[in-house]
C-alpha positions in Angstrom: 0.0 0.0 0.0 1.1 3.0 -1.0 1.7 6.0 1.8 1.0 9.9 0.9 2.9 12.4 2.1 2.4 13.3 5.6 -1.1 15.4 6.2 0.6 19.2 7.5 -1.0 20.9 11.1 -3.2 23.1 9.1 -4.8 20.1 7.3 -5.4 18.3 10.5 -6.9 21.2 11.7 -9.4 21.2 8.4 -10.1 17.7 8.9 -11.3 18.2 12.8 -13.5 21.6 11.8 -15.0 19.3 8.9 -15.9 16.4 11.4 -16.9 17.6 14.4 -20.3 18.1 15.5 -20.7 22.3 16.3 -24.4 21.8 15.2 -25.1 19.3 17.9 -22.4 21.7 20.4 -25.0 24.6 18.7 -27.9 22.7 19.5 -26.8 21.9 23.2 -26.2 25.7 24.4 -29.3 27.0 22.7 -31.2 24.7 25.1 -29.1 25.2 27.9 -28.8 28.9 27.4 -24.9 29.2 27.1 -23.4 32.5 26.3 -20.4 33.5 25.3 -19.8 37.1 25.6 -17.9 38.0 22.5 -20.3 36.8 21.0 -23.7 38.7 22.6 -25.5 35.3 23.1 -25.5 31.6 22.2 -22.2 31.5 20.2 -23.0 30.3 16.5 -22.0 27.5 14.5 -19.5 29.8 12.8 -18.5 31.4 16.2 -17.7 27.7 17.7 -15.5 27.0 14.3 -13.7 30.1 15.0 -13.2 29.2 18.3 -11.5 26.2 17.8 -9.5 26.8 15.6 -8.2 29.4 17.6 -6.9 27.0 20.0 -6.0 24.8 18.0 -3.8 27.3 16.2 -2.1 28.7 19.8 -1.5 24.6 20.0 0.5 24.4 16.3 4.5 25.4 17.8 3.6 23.4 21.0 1.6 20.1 22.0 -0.6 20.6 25.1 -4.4 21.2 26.0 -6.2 24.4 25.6 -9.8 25.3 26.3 -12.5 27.9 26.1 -16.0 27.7 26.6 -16.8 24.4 26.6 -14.3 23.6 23.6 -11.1 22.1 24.1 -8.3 21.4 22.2 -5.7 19.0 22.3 -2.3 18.6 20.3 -0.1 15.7 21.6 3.2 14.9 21.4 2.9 12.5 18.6 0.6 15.3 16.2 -3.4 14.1 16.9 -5.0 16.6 17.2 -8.4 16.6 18.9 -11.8 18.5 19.6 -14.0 17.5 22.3 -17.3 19.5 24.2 -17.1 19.4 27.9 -20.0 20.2 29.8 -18.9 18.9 33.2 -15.3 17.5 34.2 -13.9 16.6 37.4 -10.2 16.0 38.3 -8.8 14.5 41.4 -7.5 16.5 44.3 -5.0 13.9 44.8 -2.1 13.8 42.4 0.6 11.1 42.5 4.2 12.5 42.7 7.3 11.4 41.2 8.5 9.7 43.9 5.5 7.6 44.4 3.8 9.6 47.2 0.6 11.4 46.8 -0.1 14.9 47.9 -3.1 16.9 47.3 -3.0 19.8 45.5 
């Protein structure tokens, strides 16, 4: 099988705009009555595009994690790139340190 040449950032980018679900995302904070300020009211399908690829540019030069609004971002250290829609998320108080001991933070 033959292999292309690699897909570049921007076109990853392009690929996750074109398959995520910002309708549904849309849909979701019309009914829950989400607002985003720079944007005067429920942000648009257009205004949730924009968004992301915002942080997903700000993610190009470095891998990490990035969020606003519900959208977050990902770029990891191997080049996937993700979307994803948060509308709750809990982390641990606890985190485990490199020595083995845990500590909460």
């Amino acid at each position: 099988m033959e292999t292309g040449a690699p897909i570049s950032y921007d076109e990853k980018v392009e690929e996750l705009i074109q398959g995520f679900d910002f309708d549904l995302v849309n849909r979701v904070m019309e009914y829950l009555g989400w607002i985003y300020e720079t944007s005067n009211g429920v942000p648009s399908v257009e205004d949730l595009k924009t968004e992301a690829r915002t942080l997903l540019e700000k993610l190009k030069l470095k891998p990490g994690v990035l969020g606003c609004g519900g959208i977050r971002a990902s770029h990891r250290e191997d080049g996937t790139l993700s979307l994803k829609f948060i509308l709750t998320e809990y982390w641990s108080p606890i985190c485990e340190e490199e020595d083995g001991e845990y500590s909460i933070v």
